[in-house]
C-alpha positions in Angstrom: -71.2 53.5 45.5 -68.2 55.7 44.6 -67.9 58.6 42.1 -66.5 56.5 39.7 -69.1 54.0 40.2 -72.0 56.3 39.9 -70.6 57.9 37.3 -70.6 54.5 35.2 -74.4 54.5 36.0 -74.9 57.7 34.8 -73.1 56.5 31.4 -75.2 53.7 31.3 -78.5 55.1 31.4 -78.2 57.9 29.4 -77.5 55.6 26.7 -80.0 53.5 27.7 -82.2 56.8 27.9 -81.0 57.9 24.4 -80.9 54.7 22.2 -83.2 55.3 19.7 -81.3 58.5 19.2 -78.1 57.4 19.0 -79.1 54.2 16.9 -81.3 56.1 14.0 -80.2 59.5 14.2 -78.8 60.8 10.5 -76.3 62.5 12.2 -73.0 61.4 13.9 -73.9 61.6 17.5 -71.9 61.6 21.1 -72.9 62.3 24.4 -70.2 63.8 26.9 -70.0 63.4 30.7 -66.5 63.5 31.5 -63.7 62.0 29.6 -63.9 58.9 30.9 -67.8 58.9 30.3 -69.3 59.6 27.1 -70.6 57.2 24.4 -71.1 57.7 20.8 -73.3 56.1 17.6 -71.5 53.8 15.3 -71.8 57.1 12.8 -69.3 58.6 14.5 -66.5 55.9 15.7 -67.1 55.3 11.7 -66.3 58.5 10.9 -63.3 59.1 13.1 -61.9 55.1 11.8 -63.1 53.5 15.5 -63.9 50.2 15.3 -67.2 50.7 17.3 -68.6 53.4 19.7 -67.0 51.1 22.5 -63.6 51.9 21.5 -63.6 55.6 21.2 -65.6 55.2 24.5 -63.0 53.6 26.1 -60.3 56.2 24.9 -58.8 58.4 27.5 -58.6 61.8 25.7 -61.4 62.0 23.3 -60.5 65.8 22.6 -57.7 64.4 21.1 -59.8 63.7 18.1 -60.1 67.5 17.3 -57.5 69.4 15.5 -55.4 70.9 18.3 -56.6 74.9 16.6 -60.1 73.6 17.2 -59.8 72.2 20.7 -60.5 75.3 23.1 -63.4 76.3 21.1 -64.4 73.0 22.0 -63.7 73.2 25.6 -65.4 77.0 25.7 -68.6 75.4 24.3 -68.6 72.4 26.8 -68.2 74.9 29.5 -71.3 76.9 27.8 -73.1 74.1 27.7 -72.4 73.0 31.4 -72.3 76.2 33.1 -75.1 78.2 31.4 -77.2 75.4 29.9 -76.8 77.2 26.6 -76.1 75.3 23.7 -73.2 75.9 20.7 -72.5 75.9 17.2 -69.1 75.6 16.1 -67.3 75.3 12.9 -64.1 72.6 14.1 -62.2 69.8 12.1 -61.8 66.5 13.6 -58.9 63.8 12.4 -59.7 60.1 11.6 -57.3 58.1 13.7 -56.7 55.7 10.8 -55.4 58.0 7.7 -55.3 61.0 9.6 -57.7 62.6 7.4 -59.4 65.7 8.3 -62.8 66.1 8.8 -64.3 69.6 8.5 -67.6 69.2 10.3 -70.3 71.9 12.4 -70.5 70.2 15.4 -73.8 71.6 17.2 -73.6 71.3 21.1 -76.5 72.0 23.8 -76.3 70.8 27.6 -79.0 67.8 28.6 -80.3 66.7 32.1 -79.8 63.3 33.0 -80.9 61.6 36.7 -80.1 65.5 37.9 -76.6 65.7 36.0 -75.7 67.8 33.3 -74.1 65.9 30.1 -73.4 67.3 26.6 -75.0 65.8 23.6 -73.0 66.7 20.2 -74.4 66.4 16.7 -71.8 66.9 13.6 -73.1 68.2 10.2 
């Protein structure tokens, strides 16, 4: 199995793993891997005009959905989160692909372990 392959895996049990959390959480949810890995509740592709979570999964640059002022905080916190296990609260706006709206939203980061592999889980408030 390749990287890409295993990392595919990884996607899909974490969601597996995470399902009740992502389906009935109160809260717009993600979970972050890489770009090409994350997966979101329905909360959240609502929020940001997705279709479903599958579509915003499937997009290429998801920090794209964060106002570009907002973005390295983002990255800082991910890097947190990864690096020293530490989790993040940050005041960020996102933009709704549709109208473009702006979403001012806390978006509450802390690392989790998956099959030994560290992903970020996101909650917005």
């Amino acid at each position: 199995m390749d990287e890409q392959q295993h990392h595919q895996e990884l996607i899909k049990g974490i969601t597996k793993e995470y399902k009740l959390l992502l389906n009935e959480s109160a809260q717009a949810v993600y979970i972050y891997f890489d770009d090409e890995h994350k997966v979101c509740n329905k909360k959240f592709a609502d929020l940001l005009g997705y279709k479903s979570p599958g579509e915003w999964a499937k997009m290429d640059a998801p920090l794209s959905d964060v106002v570009e002022k907002d973005q390295q905080k983002v990255i800082d916190a991910y890097g947190k989160a990864s690096d020293q296990l530490a989790a993040s609260k940050l005041e960020i706006s996102f933009k709704n692909v549709k109208t473009g709206k702006l979403i001012k939203t806390d978006l509450i980061m802390a690392p989790v372990i998956y099959s030994g592999h560290i992903f970020a889980i996101h909650f917005l408030s």
